[in-house]
MIFI-701092 format. One record per residue (C-alpha): residue number from 1; residue in three letters; z, y, x. Coordinates in nm, 3 decimals. Example, Ala and Ser with C-alpha at 12.3 -4.5 7.8 and 13.67 -1.06 7.14 Angstrom:
BEGIN
(1,ALA,(0.780,-0.450,1.230))
(2,SER,(0.714,-0.106,1.367))
This chain:
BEGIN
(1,UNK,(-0.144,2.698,-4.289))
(2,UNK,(0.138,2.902,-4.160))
(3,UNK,(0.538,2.733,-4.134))
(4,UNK,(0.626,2.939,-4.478))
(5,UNK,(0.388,2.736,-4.682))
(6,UNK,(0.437,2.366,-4.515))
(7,UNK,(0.811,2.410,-4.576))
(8,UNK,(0.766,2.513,-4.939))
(9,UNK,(0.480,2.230,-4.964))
(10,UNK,(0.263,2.514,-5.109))
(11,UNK,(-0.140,2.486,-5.098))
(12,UNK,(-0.173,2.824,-5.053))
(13,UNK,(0.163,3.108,-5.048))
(14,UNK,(0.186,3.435,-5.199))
(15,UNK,(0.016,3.660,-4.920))
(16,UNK,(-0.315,3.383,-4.863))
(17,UNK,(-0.672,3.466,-4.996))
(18,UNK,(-0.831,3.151,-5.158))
(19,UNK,(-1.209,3.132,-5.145))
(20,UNK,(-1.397,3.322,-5.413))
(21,UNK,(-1.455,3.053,-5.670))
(22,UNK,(-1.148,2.850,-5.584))
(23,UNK,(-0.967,3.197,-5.688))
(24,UNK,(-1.129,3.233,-6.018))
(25,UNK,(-1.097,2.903,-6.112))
(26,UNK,(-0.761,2.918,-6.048))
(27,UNK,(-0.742,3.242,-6.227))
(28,UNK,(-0.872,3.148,-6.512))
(29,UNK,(-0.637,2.830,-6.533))
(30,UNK,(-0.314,3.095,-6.540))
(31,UNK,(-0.511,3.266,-6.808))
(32,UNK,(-0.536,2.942,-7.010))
(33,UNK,(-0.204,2.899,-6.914))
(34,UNK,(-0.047,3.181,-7.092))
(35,UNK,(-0.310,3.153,-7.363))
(36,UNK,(-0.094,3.014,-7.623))
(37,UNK,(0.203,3.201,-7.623))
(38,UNK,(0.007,3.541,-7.608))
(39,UNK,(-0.243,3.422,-7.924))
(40,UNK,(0.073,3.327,-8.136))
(41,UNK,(0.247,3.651,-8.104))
(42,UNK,(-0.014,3.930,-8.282))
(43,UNK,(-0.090,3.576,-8.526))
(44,UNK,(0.284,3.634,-8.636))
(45,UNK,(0.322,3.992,-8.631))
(46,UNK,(0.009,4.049,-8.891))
(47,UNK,(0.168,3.940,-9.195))
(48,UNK,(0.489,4.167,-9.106))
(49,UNK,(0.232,4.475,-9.042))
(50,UNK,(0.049,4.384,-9.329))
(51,UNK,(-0.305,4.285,-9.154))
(52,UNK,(-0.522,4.135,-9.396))
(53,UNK,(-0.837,4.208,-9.208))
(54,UNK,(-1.003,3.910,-9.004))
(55,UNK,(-1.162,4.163,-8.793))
(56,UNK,(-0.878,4.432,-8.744))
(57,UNK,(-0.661,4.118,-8.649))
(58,UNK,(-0.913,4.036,-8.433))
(59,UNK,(-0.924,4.347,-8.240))
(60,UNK,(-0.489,4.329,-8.203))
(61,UNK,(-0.558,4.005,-8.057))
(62,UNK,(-0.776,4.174,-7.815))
(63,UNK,(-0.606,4.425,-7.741))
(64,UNK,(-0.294,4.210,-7.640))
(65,UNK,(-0.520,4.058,-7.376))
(66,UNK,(-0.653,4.313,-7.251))
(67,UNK,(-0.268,4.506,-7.207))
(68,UNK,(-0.140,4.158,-7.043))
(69,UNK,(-0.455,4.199,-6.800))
(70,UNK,(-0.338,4.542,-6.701))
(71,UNK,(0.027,4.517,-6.693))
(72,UNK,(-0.022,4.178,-6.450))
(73,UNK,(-0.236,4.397,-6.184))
(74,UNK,(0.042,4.678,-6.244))
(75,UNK,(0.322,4.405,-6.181))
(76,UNK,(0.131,4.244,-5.873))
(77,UNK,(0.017,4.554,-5.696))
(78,UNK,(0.276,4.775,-5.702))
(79,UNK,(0.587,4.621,-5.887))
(80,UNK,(0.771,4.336,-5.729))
(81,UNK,(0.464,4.223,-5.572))
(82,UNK,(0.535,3.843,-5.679))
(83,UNK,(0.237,3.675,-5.840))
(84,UNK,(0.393,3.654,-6.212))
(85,UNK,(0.160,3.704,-6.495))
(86,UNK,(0.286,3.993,-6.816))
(87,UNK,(0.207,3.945,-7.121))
(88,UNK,(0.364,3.990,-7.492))
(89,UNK,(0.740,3.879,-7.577))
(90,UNK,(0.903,3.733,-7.801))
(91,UNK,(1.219,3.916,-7.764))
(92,UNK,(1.070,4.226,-7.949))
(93,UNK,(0.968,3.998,-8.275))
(94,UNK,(1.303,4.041,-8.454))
(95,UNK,(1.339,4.424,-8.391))
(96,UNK,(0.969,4.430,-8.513))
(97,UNK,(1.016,4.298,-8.813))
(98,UNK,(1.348,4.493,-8.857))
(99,UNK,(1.171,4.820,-8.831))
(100,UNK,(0.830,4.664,-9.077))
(101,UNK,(1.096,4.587,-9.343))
(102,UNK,(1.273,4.895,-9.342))
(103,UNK,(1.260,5.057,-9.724))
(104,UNK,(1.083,5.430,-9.579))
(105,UNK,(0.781,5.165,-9.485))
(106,UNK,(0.752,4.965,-9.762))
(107,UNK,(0.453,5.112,-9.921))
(108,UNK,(0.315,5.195,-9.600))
(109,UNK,(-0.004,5.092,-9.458))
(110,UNK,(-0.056,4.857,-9.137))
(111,UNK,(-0.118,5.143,-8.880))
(112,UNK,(0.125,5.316,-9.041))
(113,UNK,(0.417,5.043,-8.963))
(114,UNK,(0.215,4.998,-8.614))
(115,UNK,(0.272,5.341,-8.520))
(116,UNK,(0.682,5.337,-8.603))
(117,UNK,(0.659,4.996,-8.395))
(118,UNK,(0.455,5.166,-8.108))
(119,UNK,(0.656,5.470,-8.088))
(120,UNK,(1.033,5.231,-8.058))
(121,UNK,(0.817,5.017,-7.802))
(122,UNK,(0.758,5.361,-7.599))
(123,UNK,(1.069,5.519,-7.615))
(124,UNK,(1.220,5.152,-7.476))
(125,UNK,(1.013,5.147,-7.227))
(126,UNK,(1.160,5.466,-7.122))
(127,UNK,(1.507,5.408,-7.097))
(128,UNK,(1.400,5.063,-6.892))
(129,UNK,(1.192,5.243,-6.668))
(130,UNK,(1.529,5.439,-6.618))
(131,UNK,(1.719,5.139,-6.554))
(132,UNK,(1.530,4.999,-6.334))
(133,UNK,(1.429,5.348,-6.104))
(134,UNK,(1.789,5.433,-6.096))
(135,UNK,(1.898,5.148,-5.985))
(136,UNK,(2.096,5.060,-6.299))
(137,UNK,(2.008,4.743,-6.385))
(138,UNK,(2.185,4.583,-6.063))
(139,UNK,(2.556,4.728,-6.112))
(140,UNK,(2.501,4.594,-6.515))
(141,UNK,(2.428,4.264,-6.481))
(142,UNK,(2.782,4.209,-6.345))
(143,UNK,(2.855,4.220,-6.739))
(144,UNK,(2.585,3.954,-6.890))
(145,UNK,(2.690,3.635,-6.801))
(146,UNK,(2.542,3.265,-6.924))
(147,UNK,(2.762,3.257,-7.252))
(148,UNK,(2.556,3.633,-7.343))
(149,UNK,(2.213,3.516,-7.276))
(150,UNK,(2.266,3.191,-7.438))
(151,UNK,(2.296,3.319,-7.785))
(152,UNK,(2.070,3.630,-7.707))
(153,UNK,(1.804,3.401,-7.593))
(154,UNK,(1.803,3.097,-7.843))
(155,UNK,(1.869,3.298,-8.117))
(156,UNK,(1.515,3.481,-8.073))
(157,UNK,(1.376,3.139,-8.157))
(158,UNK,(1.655,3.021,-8.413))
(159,UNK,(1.610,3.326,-8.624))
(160,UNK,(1.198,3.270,-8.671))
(161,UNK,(1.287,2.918,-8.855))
(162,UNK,(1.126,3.059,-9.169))
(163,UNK,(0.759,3.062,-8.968))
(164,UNK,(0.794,2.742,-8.895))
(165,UNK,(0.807,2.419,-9.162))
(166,UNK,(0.743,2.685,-9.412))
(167,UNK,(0.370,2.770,-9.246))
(168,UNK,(0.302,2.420,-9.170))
(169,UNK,(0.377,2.271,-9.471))
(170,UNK,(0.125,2.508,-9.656))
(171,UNK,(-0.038,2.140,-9.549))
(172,UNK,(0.140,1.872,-9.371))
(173,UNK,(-0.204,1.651,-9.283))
(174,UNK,(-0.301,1.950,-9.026))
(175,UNK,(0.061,2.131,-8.987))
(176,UNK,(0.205,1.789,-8.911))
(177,UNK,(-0.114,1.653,-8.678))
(178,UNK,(-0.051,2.000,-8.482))
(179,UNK,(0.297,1.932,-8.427))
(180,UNK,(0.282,1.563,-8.341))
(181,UNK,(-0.020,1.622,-8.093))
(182,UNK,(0.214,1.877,-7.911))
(183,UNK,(0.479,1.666,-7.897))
(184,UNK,(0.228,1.395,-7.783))
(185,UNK,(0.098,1.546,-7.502))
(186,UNK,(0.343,1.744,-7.374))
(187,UNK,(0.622,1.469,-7.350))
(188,UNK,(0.518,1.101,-7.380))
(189,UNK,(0.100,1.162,-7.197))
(190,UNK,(0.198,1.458,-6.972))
(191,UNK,(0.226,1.187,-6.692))
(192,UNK,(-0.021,1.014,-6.731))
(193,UNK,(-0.315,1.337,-6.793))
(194,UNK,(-0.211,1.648,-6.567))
(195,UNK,(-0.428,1.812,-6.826))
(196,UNK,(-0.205,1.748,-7.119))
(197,UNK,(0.095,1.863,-6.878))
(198,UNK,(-0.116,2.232,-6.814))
(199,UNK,(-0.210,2.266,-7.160))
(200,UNK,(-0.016,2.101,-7.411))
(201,UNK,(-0.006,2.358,-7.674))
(202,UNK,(-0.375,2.482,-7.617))
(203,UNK,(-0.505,2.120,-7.609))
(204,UNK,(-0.359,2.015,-7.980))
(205,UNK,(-0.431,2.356,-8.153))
(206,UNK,(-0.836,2.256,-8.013))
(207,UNK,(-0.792,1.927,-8.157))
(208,UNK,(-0.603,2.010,-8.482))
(209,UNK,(-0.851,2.297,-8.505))
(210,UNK,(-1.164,2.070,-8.431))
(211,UNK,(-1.051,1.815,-8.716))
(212,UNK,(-1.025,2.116,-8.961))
(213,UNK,(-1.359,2.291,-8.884))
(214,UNK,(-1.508,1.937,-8.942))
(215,UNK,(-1.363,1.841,-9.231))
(216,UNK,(-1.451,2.214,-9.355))
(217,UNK,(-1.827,2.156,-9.250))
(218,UNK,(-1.821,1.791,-9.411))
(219,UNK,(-1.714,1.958,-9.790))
(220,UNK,(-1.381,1.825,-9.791))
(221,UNK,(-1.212,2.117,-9.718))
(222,UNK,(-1.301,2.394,-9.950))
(223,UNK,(-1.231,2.770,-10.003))
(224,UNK,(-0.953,2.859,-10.068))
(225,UNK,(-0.792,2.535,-9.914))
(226,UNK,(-0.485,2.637,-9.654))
(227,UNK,(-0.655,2.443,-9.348))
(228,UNK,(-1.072,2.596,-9.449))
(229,UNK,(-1.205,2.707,-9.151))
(230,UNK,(-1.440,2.981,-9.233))
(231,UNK,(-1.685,3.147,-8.954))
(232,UNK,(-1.710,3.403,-9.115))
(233,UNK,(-1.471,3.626,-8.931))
(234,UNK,(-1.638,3.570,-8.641))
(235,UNK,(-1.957,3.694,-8.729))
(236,UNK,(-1.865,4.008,-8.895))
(237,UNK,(-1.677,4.117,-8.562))
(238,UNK,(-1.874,4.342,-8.313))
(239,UNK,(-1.957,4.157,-7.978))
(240,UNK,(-1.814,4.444,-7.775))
(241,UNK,(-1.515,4.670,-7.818))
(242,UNK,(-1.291,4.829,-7.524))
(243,UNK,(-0.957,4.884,-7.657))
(244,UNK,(-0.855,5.247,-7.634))
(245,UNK,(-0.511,5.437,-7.601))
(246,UNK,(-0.344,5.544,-7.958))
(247,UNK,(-0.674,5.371,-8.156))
(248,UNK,(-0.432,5.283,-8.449))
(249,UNK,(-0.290,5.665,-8.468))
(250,UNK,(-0.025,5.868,-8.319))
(251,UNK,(0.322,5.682,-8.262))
(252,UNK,(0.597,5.804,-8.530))
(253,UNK,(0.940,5.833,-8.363))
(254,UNK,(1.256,5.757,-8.517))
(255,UNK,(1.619,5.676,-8.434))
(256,UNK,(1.652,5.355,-8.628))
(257,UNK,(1.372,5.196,-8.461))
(258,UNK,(1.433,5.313,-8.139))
(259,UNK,(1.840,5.153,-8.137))
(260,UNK,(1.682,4.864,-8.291))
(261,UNK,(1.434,4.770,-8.005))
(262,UNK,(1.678,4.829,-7.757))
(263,UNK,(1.846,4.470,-7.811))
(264,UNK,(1.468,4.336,-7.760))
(265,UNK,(1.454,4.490,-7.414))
(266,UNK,(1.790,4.412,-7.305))
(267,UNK,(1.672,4.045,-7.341))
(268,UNK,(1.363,4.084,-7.211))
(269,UNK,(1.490,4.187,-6.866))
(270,UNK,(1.762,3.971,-6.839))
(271,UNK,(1.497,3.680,-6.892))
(272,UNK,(1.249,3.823,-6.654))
(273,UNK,(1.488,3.838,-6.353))
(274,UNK,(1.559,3.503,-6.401))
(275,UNK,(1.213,3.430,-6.350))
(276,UNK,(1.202,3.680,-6.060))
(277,UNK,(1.427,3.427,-5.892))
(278,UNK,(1.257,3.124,-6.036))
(279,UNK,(0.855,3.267,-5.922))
(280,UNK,(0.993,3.380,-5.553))
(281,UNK,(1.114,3.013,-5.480))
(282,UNK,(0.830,2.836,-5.628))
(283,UNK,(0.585,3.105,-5.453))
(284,UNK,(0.722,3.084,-5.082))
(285,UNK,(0.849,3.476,-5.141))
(286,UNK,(1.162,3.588,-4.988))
(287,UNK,(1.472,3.570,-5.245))
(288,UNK,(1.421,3.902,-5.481))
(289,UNK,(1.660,4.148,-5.335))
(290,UNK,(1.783,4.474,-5.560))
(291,UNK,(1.537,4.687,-5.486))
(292,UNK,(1.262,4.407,-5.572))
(293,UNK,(1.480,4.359,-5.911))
(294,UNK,(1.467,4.766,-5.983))
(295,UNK,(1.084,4.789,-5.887))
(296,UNK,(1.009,4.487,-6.112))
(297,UNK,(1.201,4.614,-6.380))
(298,UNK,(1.083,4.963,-6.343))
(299,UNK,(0.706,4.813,-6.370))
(300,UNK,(0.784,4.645,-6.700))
(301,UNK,(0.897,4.934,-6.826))
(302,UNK,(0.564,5.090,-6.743))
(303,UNK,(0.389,4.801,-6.869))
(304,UNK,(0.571,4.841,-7.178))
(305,UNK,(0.470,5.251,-7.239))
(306,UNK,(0.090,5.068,-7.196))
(307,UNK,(0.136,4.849,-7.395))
(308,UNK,(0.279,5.093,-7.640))
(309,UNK,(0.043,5.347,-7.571))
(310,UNK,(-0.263,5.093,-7.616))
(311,UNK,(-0.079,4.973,-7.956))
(312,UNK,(0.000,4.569,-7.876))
(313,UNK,(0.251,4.589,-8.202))
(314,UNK,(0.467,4.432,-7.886))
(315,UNK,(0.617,4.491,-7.560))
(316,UNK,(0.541,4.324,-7.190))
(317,UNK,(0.755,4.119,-6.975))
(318,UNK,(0.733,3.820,-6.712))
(319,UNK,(0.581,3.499,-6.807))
(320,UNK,(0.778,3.162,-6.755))
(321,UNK,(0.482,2.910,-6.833))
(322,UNK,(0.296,3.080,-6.548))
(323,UNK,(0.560,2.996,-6.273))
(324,UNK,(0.576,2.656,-6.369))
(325,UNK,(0.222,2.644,-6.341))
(326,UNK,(0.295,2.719,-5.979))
(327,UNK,(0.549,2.459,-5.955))
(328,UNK,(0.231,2.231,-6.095))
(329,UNK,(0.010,2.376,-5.879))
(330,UNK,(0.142,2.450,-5.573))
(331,UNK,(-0.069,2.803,-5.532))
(332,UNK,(0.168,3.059,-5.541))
(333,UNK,(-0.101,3.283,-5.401))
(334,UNK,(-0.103,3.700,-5.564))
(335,UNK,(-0.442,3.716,-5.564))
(336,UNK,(-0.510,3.396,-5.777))
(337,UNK,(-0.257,3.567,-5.989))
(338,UNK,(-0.473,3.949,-5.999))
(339,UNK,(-0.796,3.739,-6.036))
(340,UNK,(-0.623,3.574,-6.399))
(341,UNK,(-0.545,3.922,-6.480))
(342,UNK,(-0.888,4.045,-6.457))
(343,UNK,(-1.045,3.762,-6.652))
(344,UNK,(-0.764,3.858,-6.955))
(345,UNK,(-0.935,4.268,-6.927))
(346,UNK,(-1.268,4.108,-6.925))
(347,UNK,(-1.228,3.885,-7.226))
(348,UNK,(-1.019,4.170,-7.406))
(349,UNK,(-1.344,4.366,-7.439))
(350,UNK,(-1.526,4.075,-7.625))
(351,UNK,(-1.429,4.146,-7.990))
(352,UNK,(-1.584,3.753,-8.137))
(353,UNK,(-1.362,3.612,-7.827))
(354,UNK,(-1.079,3.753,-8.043))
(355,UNK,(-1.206,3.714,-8.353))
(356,UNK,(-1.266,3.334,-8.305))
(357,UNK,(-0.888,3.252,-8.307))
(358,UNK,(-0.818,3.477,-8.628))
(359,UNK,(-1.026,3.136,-8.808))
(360,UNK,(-0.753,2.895,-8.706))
(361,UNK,(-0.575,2.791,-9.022))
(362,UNK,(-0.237,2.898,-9.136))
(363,UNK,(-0.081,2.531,-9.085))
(364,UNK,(-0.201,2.463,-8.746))
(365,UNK,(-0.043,2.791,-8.610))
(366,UNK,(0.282,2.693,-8.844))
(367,UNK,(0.295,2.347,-8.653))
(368,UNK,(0.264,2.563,-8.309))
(369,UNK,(0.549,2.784,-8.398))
(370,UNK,(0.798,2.452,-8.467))
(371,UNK,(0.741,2.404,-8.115))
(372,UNK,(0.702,2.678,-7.936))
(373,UNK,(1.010,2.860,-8.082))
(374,UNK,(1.261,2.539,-8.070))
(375,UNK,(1.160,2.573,-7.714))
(376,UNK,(1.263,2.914,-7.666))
(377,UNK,(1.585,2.825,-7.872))
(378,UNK,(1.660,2.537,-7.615))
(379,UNK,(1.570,2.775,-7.262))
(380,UNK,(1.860,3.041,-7.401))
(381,UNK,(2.049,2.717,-7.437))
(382,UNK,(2.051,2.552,-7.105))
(383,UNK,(2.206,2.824,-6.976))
(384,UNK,(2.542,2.691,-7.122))
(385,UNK,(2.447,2.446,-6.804))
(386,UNK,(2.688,2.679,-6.560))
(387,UNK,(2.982,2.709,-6.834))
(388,UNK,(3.303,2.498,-6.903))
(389,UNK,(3.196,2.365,-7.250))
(390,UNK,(3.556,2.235,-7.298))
(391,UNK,(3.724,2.554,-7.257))
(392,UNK,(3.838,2.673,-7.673))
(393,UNK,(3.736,3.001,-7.550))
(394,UNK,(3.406,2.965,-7.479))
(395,UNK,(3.338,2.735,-7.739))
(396,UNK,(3.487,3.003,-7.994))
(397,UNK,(3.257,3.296,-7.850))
(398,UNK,(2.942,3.100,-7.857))
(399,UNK,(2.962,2.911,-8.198))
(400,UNK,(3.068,3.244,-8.358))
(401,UNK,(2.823,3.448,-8.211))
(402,UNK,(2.537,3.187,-8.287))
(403,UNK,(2.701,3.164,-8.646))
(404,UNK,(2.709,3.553,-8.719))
(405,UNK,(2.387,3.610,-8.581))
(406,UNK,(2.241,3.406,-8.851))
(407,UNK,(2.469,3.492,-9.113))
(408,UNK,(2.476,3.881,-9.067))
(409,UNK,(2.107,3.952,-9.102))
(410,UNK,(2.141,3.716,-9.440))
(411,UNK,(2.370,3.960,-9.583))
(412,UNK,(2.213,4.288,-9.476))
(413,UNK,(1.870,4.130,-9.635))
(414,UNK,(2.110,4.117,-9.932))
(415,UNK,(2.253,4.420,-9.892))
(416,UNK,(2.125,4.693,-9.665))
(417,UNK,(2.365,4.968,-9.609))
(418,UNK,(2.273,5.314,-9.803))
(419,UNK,(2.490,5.614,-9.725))
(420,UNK,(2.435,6.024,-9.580))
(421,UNK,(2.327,5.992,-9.312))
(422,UNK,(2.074,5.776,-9.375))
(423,UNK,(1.877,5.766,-9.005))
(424,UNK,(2.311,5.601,-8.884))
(425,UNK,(2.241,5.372,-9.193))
(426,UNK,(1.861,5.285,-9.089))
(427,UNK,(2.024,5.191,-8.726))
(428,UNK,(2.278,4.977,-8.866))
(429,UNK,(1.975,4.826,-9.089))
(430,UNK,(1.782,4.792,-8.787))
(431,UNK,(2.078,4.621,-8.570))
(432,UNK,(2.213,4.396,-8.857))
(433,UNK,(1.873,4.244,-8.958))
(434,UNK,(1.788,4.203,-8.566))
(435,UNK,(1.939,3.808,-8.461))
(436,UNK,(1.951,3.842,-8.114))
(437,UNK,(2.100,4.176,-8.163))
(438,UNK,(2.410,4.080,-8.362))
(439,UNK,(2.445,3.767,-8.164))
(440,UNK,(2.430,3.973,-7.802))
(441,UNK,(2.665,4.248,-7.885))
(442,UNK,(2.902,3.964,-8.030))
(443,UNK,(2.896,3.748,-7.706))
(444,UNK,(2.864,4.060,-7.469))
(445,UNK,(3.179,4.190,-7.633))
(446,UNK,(3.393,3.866,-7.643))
(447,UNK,(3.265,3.746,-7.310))
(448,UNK,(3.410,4.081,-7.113))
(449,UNK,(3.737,4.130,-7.361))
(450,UNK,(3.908,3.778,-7.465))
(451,UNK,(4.049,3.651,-7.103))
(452,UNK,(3.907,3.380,-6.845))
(453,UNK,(3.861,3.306,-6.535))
(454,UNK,(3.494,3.320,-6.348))
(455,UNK,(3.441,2.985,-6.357))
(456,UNK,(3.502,2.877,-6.665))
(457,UNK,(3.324,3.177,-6.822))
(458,UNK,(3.036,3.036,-6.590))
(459,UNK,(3.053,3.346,-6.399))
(460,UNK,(3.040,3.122,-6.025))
(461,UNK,(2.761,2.881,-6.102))
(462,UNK,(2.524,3.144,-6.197))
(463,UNK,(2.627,3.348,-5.910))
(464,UNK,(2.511,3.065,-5.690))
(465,UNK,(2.223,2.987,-5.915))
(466,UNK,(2.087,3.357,-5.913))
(467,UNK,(2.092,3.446,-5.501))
């Protein structure tokens, strides 16, 4: 092993070659790794597009893997070069429902609502391929601080609450096992089991999933019932299908959408070169310097006109789970990273692989969202780490930009603006049903206008924290 990897206590670093297997193996762990959070995403977004078909929400599931697959090879080969898996976000959920609720689509069918989604996704992508080839993104960031990603971040998993108990409940025995078997493994056995630590989520939907399917099999669970597991998805689905560019329909373009997705994106890169920072110290890789930033950002652009192009119903950005894996694993190798992304292309083309996780039931994918989105609520928060949390100024900008970005899309749900012209009132729509939106222009505003000093606004500590 070379001095770079003994002082950063790394198995293997970001340039070495594991052997074959080893690779794969290892591969396929980051695969499993990211499993979770890329299944739940197209599981939420079908009831907003209006999927009702096992088998059509079989193939989105799919096609999300096989997207995350190509963006990750994108990302590793010619983007920032660090070995950080892509895959769907959740920053584009709230501007995604924005756009499937607005009043032109409510009659609409699913591809329909999937092609206005697809074409905001690829005009994004645009303007952050933009930012990040120009440079852009660099000389901005001097304006988002801790006390604007805070809100921007926890409020993408605040604002999902209604997913949540709601789901679950549909029946607490399997909602409620799901949730206490996360909670289970990934805080009070994750010690002792180095599986449960990997997997936590993954390991109690089997579980919860296994108890359901058997007490389906056994009669007790009937037809009908919220946790039935029926098989019968799975065998109407094809065995093979490659997922194809536009195979939903041509993109629809509008303004609305567009300005709405925007606040998804801004999020999304702010959060990713965070973990540019956090995969580059775990990995052995030099610190990311601006032009790594740009060329990252510029690739998740490109990922993002894929993924839009391909029809995800989402976007693509940088995964966190995978760099702790690192941390776990100490192999920050690329390659590992590549061979993980060509396992997710491979299984994308299996249509039953997909279709077997459109049988999970309704509660045990309810119990998954209480934790996975309090989680994402508490990441945004932790970034209040590097801010003076006694200062009345910061604790007036943050509560009231929390508060409003709860309460405002409440009222436009209420009350959506309806005046000529009606594309400015379907962007206001758009941007006052979107959280993170609300709450990010709120803080972002404050944050730069009412006065402060660096440090107290945080400003120093994340400085530090960031180079």
């Amino acid at each position: 092993m070379v001095n770079k990897e003994k002082n950063h206590n790394l198995l293997y670093g970001i340039d070495d070659k594991p052997p074959l297997v080893e690779t794969g193996v290892l591969g396929l762990q980051h695969y499993l790794t990211m499993f979770g959070s890329t299944l739940s995403i197209p599981l939420l977004l079908a009831p907003a597009f209006g999927i009702s078909d096992p088998v059509e929400l079989g193939w989105l599931i799919a096609t999300m893997f096989f997207v995350s697959g190509i963006t990750t090879l994108l990302q590793t080969t010619w983007g920032n070069r660090l070995p950080i898996v892509q895959g769907g976000t959740f920053s584009f959920l709230a501007p995604t429902f924005a756009i499937c609720g607005m009043a032109a689509l409510a009659q609409a069918g699913w591809e329909v609502r999937m092609q206005h989604v697809q074409g905001a996704i690829i005009a994004g992508s645009l303007v952050e391929i933009g930012v990040g080839a120009t440079g852009l993104v660099g000389r901005l960031l001097r304006f988002i601080g801790p006390i604007t990603i805070a809100p921007t971040i926890a409020l993408i998993g605040l604002a999902l609450f209604k997913f949540g108990a709601p789901k679950a409940g549909e029946h607490w025995p399997i909602g409620g096992l799901t949730i206490i078997l996360i909670i289970l493994f990934s805080q009070y056995l994750k010690s002792k089991y180095r599986s449960f630590e990997l997997y936590p989520i993954l390991l109690a939907i089997l579980m919860a999933w296994a108890v359901a399917a058997i007490l389906t099999i056994t009669g007790i669970f009937t037809a009908g019932h919220p946790s039935f597991t029926s098989l019968e998805n799975l065998r109407n689905a094809p065995w093979f299908r490659v997922p194809y560019p536009l195979q939903w329909g041509i993109p629809q373009f509008g303004i609305a959408a567009f300005v709405g997705m925007l606040a998804g994106y801004i999020a999304s890169m702010v959060e990713s070169i965070g973990d540019y920072y956090a995969c580059a110290r775990l990995s052995g890789a030099p610190m990311p310097d601006e032009r790594t930033i740009n060329r990252g950002i510029t690739f998740e652009g490109i990922g993002c006109l894929v993924a839009g192009i391909f029809g995800t119903g989402n976007g693509t950005t940088s995964y966190s789970e995978n760099i702790g894996a690192i941390g776990l694993t100490r192999v920050g190798s690329r390659r590992v990273v590549q061979a993980g992304a060509l396992i997710m292309i491979l299984l994308g083309t299996v249509s039953k692989f997909g279709a077997l996780f459109t049988t999970i039931p309704s509660p045990i994918v309810g119990g998954m969202y209480c934790a996975m989105f309090g989680m994402i609520a508490a990441v945004g928060l932790s970034n209040l780490q590097f801010v003076d949390l006694n200062s009345a100024r910061n604790l007036f900008i943050l509560g009231f930009s929390f508060f409003m970005g709860l309460s405002v899309p409440e009222y436009f749900s209420a009350h959506p603006a309806a005046f000529e012209p009606e594309w400015l009132a379907n962007i206001i729509n758009t941007l006052g049903s979107t959280s993170m939106a609300v709450g990010a222009f709120i803080a972002l505003l404050l944050d730069n206008t009412v006065p402060g000093t660096d440090e107290e606004r945080g400003l120093t500590a994340w400085g530090n924290k960031s180079h």
